[in-house]
C-alpha positions in Angstrom: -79.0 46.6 -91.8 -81.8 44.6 -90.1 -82.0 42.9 -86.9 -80.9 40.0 -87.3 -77.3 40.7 -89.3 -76.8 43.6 -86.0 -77.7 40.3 -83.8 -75.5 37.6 -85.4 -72.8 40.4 -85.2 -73.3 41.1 -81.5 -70.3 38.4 -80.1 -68.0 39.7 -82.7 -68.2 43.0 -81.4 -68.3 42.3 -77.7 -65.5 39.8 -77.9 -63.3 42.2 -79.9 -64.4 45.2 -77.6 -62.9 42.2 -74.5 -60.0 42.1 -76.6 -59.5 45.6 -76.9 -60.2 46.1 -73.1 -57.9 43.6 -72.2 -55.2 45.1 -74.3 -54.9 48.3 -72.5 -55.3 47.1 -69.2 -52.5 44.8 -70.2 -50.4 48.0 -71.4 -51.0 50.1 -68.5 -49.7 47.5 -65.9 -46.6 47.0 -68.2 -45.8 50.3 -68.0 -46.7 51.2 -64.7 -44.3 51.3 -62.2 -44.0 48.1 -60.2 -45.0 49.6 -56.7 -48.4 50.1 -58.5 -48.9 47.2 -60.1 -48.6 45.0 -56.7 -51.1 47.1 -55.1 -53.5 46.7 -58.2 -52.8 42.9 -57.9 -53.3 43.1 -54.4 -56.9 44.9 -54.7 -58.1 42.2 -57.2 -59.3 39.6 -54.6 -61.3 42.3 -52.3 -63.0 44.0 -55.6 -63.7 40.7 -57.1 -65.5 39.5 -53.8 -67.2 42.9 -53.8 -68.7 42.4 -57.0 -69.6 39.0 -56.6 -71.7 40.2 -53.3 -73.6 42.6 -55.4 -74.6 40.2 -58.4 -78.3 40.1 -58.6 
């Protein structure tokens, strides 16, 4: 396989590995229980900021 075909496939891979990723995080919060799942929801805002203030 050359470069090019392992290039072209590239955002087939990384949007199906995003699908897969999404997946089971999407399974986990369903069947976590619900106490859990508010305080993950609840940490999204501070951890997003976090790694916004890191972005080079």
């Amino acid at each position: 396989m050359d470069y090019l075909a392992l290039a072209a496939a590239l955002p087939l891979v990384l949007g199906l590995a995003l699908l897969c990723a999404t997946l089971v995080c999407v399974v986990a919060l369903c069947r976590a229980h619900r106490s859990e799942v508010v305080a993950v929801l609840r940490a999204l805002p501070g951890l997003i900021t976090a790694l916004l203030r890191r972005k080079p």
